[in-house]
mmCIF file as gemmi writes it, N, C-alpha and C atoms, coordinates in Angstrom:
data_model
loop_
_atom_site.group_PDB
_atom_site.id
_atom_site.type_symbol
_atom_site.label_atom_id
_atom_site.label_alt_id
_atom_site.label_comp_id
_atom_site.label_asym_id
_atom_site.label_entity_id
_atom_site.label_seq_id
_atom_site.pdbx_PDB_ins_code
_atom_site.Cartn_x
_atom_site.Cartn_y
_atom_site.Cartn_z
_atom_site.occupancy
_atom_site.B_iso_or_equiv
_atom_site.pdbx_formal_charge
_atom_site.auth_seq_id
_atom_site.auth_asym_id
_atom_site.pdbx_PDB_model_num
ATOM 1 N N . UNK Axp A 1 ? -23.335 6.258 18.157 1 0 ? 1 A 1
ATOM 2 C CA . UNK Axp A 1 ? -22.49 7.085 17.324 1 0 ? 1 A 1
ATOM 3 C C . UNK Axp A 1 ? -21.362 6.208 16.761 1 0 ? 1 A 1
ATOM 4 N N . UNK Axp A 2 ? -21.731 6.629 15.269 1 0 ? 2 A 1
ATOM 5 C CA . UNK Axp A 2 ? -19.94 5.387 14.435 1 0 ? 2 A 1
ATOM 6 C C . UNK Axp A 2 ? -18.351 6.28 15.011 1 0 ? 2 A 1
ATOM 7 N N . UNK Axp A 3 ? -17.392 5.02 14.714 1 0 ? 3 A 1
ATOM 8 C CA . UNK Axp A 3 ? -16.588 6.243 14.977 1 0 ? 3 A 1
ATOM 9 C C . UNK Axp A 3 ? -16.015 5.802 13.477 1 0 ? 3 A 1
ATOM 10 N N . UNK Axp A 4 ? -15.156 7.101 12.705 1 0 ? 4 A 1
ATOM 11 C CA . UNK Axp A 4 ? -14.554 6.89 11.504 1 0 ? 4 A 1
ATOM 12 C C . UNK Axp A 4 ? -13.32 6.392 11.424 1 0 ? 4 A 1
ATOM 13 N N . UNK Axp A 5 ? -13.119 5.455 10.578 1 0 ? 5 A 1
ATOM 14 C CA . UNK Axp A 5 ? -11.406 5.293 10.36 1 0 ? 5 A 1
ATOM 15 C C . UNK Axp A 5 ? -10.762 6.534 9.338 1 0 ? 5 A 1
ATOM 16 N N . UNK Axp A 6 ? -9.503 6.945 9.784 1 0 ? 6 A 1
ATOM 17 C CA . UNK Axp A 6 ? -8.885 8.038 9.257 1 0 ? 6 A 1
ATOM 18 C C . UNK Axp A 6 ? -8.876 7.716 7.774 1 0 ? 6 A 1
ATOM 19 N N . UNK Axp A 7 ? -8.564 9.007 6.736 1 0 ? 7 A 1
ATOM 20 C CA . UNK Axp A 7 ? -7.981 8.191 5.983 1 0 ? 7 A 1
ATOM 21 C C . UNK Axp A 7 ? -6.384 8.295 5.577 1 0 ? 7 A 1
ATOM 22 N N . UNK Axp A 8 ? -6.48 7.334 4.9 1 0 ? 8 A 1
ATOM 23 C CA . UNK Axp A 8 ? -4.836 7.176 4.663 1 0 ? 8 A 1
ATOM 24 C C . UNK Axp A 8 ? -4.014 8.878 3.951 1 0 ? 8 A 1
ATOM 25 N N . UNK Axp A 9 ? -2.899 9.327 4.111 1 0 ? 9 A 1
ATOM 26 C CA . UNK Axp A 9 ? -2.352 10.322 3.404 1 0 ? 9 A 1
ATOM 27 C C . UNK Axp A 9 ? -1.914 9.945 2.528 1 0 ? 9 A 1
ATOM 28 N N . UNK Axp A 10 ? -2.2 10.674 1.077 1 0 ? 10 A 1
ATOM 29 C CA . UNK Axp A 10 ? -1.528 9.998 -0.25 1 0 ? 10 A 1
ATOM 30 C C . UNK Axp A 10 ? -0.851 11.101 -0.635 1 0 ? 10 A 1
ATOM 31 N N . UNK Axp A 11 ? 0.632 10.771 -1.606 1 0 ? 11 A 1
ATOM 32 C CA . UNK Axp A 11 ? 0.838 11.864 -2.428 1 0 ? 11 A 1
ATOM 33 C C . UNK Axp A 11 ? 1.73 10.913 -3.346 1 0 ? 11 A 1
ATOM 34 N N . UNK Axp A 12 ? 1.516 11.66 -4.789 1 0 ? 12 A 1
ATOM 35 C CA . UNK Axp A 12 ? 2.252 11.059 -5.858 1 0 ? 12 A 1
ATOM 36 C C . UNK Axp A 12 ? 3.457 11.387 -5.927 1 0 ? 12 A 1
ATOM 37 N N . UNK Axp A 13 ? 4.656 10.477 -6.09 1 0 ? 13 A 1
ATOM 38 C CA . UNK Axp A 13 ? 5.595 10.807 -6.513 1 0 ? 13 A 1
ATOM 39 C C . UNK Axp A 13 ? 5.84 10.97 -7.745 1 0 ? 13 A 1
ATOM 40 N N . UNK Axp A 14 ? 5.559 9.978 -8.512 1 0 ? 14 A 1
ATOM 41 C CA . UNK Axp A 14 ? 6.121 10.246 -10.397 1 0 ? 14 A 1
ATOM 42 C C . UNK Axp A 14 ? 4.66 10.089 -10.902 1 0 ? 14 A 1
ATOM 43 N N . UNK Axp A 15 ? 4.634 10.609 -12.467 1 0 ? 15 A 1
ATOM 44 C CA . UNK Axp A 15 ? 3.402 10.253 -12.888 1 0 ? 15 A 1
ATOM 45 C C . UNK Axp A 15 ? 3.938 10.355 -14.379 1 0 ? 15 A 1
ATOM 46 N N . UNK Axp A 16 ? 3.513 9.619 -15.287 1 0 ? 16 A 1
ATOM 47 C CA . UNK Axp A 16 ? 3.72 9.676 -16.85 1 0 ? 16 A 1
ATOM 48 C C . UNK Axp A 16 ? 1.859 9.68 -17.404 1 0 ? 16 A 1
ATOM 49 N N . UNK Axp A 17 ? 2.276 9.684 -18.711 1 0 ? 17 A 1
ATOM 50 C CA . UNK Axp A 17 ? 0.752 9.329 -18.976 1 0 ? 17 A 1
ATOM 51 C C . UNK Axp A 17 ? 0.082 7.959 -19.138 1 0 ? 17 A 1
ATOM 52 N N . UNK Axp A 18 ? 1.117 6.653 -18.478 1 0 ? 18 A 1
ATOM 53 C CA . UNK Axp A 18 ? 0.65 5.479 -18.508 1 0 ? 18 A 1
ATOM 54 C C . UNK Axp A 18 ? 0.833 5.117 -17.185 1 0 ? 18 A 1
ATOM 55 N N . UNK Axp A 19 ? 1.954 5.584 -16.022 1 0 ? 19 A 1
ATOM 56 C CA . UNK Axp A 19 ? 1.956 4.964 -15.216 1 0 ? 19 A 1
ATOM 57 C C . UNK Axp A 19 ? 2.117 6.126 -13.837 1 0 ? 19 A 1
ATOM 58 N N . UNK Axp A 20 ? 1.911 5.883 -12.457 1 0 ? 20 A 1
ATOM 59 C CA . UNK Axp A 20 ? 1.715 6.625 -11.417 1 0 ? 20 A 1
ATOM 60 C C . UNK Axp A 20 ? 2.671 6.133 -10.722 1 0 ? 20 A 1
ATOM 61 N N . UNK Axp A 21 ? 3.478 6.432 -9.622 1 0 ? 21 A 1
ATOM 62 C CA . UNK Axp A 21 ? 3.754 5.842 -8.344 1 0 ? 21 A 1
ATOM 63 C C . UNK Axp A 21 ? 3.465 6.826 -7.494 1 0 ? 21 A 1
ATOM 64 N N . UNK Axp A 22 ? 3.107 6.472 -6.8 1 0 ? 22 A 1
ATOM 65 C CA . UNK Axp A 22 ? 2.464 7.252 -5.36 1 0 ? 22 A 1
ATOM 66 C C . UNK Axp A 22 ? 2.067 6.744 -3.616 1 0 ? 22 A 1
ATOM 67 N N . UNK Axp A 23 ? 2.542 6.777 -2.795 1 0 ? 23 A 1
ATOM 68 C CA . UNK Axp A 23 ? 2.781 6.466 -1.49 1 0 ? 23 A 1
ATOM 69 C C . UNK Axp A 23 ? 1.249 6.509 -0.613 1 0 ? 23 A 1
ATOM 70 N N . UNK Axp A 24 ? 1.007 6.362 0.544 1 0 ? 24 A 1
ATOM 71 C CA . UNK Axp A 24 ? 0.215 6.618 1.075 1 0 ? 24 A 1
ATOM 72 C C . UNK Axp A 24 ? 0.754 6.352 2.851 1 0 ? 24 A 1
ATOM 73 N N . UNK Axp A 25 ? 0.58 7.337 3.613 1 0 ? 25 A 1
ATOM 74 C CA . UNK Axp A 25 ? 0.927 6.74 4.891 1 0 ? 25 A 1
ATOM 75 C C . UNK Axp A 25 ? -0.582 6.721 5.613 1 0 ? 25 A 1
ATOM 76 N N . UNK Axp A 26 ? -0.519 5.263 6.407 1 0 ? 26 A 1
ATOM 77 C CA . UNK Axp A 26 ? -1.453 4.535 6.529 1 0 ? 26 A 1
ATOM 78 C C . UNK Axp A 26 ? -2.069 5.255 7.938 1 0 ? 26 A 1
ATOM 79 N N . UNK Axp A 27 ? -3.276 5.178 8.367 1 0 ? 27 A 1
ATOM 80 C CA . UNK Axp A 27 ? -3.239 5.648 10.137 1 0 ? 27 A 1
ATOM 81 C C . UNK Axp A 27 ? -2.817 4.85 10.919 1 0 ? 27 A 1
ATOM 82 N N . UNK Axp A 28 ? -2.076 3.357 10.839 1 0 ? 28 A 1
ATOM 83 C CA . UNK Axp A 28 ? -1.383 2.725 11.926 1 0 ? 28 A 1
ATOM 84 C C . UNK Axp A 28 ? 0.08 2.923 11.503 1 0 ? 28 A 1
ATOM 85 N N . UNK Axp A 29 ? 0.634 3.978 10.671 1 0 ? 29 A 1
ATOM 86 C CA . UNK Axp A 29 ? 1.875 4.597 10.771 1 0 ? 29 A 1
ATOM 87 C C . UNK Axp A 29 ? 2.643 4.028 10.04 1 0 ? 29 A 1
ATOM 88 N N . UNK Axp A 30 ? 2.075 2.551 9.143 1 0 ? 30 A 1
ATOM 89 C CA . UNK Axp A 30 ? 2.669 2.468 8.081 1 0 ? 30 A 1
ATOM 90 C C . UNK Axp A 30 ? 2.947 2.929 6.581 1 0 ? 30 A 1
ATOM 91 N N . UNK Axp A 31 ? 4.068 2.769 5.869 1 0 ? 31 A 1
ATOM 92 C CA . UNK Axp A 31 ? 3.983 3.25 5.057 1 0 ? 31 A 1
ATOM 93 C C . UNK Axp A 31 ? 4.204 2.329 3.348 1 0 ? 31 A 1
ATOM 94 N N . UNK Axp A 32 ? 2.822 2.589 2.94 1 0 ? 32 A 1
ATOM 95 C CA . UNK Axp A 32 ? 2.902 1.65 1.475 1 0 ? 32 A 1
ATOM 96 C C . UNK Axp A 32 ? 3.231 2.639 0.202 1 0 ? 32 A 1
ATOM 97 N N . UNK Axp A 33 ? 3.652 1.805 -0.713 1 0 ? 33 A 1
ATOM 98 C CA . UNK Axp A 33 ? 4.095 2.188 -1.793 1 0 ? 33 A 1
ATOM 99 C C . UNK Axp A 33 ? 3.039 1.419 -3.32 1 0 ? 33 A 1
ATOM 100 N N . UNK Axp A 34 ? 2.568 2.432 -3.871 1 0 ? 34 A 1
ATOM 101 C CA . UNK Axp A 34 ? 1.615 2.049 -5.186 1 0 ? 34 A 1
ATOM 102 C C . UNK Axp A 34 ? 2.116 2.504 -6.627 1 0 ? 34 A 1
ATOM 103 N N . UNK Axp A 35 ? 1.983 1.192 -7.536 1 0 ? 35 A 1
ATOM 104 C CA . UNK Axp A 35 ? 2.705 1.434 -8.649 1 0 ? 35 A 1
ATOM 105 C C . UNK Axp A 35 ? 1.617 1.403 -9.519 1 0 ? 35 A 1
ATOM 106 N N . UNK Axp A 36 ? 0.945 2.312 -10.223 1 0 ? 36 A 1
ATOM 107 C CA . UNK Axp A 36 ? -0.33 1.614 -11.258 1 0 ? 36 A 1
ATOM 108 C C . UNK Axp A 36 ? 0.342 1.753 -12.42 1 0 ? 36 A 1
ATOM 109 N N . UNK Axp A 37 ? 0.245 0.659 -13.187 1 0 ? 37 A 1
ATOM 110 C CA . UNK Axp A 37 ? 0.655 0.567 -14.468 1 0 ? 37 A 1
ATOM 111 C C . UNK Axp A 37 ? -0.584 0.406 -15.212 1 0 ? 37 A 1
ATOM 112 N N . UNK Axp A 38 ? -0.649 1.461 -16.388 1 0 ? 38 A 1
ATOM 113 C CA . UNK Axp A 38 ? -2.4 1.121 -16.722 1 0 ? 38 A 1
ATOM 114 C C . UNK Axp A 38 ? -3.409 0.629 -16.268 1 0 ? 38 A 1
ATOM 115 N N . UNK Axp A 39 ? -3.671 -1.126 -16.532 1 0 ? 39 A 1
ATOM 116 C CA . UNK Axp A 39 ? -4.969 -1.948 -15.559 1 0 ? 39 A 1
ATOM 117 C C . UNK Axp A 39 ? -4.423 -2.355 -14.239 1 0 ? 39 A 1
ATOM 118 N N . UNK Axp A 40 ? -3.395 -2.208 -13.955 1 0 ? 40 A 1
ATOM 119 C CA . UNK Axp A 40 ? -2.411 -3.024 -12.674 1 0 ? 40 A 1
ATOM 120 C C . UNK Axp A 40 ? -2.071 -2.079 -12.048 1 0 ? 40 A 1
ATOM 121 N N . UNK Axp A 41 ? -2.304 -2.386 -10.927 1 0 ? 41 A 1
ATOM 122 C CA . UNK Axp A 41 ? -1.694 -1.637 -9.408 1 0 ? 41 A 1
ATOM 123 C C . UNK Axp A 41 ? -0.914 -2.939 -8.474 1 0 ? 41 A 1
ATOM 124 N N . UNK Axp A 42 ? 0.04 -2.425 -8.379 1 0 ? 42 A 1
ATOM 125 C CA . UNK Axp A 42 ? 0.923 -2.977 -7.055 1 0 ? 42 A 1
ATOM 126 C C . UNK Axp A 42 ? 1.613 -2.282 -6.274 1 0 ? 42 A 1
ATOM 127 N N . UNK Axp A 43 ? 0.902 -2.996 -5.107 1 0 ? 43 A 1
ATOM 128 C CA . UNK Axp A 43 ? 0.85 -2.736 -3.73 1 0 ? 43 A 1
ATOM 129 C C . UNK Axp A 43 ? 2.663 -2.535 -3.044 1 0 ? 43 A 1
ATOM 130 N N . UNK Axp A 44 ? 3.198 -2.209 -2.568 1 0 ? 44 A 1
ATOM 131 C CA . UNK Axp A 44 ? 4.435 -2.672 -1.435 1 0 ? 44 A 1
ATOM 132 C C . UNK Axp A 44 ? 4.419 -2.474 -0.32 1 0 ? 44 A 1
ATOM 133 N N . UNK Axp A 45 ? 4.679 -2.754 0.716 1 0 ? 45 A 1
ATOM 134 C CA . UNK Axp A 45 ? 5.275 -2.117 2.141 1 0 ? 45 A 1
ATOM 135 C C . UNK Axp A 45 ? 6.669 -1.885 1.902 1 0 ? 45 A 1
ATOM 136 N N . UNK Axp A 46 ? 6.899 -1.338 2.864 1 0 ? 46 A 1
ATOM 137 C CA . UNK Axp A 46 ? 8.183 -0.627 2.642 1 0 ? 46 A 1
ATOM 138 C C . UNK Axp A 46 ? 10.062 -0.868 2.652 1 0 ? 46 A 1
ATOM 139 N N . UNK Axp A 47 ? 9.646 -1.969 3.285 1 0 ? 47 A 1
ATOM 140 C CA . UNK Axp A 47 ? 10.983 -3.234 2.613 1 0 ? 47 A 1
ATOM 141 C C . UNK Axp A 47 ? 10.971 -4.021 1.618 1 0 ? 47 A 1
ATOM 142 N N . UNK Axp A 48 ? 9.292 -4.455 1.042 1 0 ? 48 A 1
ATOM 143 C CA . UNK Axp A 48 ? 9.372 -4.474 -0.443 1 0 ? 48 A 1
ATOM 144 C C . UNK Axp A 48 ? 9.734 -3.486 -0.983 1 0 ? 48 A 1
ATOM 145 N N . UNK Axp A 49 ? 9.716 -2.26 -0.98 1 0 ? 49 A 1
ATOM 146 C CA . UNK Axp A 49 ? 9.777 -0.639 -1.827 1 0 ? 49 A 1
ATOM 147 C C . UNK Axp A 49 ? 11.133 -0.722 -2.152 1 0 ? 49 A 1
ATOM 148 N N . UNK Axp A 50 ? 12.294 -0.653 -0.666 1 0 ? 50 A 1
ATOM 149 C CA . UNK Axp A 50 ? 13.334 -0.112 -0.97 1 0 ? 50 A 1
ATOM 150 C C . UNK Axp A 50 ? 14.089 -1.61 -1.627 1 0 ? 50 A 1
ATOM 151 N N . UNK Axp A 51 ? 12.941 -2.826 -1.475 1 0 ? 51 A 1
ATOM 152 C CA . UNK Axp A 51 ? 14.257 -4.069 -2.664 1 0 ? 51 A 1
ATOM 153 C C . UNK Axp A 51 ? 13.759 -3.773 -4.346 1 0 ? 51 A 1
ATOM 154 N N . UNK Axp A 52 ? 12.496 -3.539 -4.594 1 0 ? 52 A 1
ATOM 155 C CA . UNK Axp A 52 ? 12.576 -3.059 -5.825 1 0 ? 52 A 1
ATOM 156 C C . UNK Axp A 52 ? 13.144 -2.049 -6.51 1 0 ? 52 A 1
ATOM 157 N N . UNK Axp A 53 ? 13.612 -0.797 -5.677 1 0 ? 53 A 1
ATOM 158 C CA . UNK Axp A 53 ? 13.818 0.096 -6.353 1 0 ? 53 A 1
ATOM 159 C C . UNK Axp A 53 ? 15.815 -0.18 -6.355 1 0 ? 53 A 1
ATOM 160 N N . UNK Axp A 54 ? 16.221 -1.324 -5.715 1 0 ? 54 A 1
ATOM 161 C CA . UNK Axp A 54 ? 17.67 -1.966 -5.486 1 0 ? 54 A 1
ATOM 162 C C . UNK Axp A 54 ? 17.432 -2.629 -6.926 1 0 ? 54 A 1
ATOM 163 N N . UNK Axp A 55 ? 16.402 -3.427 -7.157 1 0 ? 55 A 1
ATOM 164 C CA . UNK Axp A 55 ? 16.527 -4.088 -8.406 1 0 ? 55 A 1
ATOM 165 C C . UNK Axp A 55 ? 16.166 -2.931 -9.66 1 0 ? 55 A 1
ATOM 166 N N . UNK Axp A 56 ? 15.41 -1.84 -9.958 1 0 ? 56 A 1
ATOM 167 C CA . UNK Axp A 56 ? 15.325 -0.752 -10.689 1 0 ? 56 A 1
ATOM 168 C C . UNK Axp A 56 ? 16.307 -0.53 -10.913 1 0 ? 56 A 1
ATOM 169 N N . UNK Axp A 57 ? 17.374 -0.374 -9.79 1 0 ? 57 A 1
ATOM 170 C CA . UNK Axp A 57 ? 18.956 0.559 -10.071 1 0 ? 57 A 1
ATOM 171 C C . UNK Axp A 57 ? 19.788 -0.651 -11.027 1 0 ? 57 A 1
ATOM 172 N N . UNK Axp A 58 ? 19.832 -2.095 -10.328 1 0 ? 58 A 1
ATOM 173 C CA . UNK Axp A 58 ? 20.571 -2.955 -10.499 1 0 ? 58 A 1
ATOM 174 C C . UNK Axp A 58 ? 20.644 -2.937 -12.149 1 0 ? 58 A 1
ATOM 175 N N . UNK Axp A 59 ? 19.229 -2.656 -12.8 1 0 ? 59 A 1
ATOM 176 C CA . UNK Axp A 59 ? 18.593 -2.649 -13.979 1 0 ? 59 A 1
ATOM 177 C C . UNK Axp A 59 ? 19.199 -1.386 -14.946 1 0 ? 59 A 1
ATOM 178 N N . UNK Axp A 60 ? 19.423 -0.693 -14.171 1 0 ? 60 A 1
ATOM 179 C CA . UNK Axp A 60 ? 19.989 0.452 -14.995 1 0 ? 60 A 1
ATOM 180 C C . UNK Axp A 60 ? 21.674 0.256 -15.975 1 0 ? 60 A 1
């Protein structure tokens, strides 16, 4: 008998009609952050997350 890996929980936070961000918490309790920009997706963990969104603000 296989056993299954969980799957990850996703939910979107923002969405436009070009770009997504949306989270996923992982089954070893981490938590990543996904940015798809049209053909591109990038990945973060979650001390990457909260320095980009320091540089987003910085940007404002």
């Amino acid at each position: 008998m296989s056993e299954t890996t969980p799957e990850p929980k996703t939910e979107t936070m923002a969405e436009t009609d070009s770009y997504t961000a949306w989270k996923a918490e992982e089954p070893d309790g981490e938590t990543t952050y996904h940015l798809e920009l049209n053909n591109v997706t990038v990945h973060f963990f979650k001390e990457e997350w909260d320095e980009f969104l320091e540089l987003i603000h910085i940007l404002k």
